[in-house]
C-alpha positions in Angstrom: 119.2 141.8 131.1 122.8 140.4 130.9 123.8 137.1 131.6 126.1 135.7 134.3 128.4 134.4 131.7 128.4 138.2 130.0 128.7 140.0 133.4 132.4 137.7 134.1 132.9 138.9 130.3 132.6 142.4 131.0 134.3 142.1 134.2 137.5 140.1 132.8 137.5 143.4 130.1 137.7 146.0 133.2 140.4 144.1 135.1 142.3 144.3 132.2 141.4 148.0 131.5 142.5 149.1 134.9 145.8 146.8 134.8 146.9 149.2 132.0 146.0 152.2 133.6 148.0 150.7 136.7 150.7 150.4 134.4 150.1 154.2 133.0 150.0 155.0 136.5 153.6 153.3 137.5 155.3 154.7 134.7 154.2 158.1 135.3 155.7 157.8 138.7 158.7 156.3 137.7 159.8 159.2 136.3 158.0 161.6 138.3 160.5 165.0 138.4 161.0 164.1 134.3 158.2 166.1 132.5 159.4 165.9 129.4 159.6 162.4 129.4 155.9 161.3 131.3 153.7 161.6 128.2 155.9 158.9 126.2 155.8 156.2 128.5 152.5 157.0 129.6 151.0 157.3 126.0 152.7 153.6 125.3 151.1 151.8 128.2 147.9 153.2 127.2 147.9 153.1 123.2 147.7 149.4 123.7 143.5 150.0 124.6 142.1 150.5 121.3 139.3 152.4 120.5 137.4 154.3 122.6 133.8 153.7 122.7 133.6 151.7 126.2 135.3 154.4 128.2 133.7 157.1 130.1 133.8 160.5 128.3 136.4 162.5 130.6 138.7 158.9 130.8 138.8 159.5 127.1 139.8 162.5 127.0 142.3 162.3 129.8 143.7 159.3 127.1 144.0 161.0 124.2 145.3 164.1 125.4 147.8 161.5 127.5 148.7 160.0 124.3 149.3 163.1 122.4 151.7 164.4 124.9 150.8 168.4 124.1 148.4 170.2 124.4 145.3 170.1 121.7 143.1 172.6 120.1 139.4 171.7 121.0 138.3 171.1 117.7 141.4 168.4 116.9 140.7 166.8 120.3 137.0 166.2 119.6 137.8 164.9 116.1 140.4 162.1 117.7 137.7 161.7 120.3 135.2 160.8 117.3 137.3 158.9 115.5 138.1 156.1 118.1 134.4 155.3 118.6 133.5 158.5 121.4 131.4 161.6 120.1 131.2 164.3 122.7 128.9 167.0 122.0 131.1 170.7 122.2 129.0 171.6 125.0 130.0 168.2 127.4 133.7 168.1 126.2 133.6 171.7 127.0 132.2 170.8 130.4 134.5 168.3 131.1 137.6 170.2 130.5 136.6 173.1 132.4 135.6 170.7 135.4 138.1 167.9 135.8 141.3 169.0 137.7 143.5 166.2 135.2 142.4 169.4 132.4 144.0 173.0 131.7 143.3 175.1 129.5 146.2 176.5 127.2 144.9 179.3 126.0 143.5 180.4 122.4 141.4 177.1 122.4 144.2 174.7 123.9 143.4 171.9 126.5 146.3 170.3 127.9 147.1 167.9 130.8 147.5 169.6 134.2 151.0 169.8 135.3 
């Protein structure tokens, strides 16, 4: 059982998780029309979040293939994924990929951001 004082802890940490992604979010609409240029700002608003070991599976993945700006073979993506703090089994990352909309696959094991 959490404490109040850890709860307002915890909550303080998400407001300030979801002010980045509002950030992510405004910069990819500022230059909205600009593909090229999205994944830059983007991947700088949300660098700035650190590992990943607190974020849902598929919000990791959406960051890291955010911050990579191209797509990623599978097995590179899972080993980023691992490396910040988030193991996904092959089987779930392969799951998420092929479920989320945000996901596309590349072809010959690429998964990229939709477009």
């Amino acid at each position: 059982m959490e404490t109040i004082s850890e709860l307002k802890s915890k909550a303080a940490e998400l407001r300030k998780i979801a002010d980045k992604l509002d950030e992510a979010a405004n910069a990819l609409a500022g230059v909205a029309g600009h593909e090229e240029a999205w994944p830059l700002s983007l991947a700088n608003a949300t660098s700035e979040l650190g590992d990943l070991a607190s974020v849902s599976g598929v919000n990791a993945i959406f960051r890291v293939l955010t911050e990579a700006g191209t797509p990623l073979k599978k097995t590179t993506l899972s080993q980023q994924l691992r490396d910040r703090g988030k193991a996904i089994g092959d089987n779930t990352l392969q799951s998420y990929l092929s479920r989320d909309k945000r996901f596309q696959s590349y072809g010959r094991g690429r998964w990229g951001l939709t477009r």
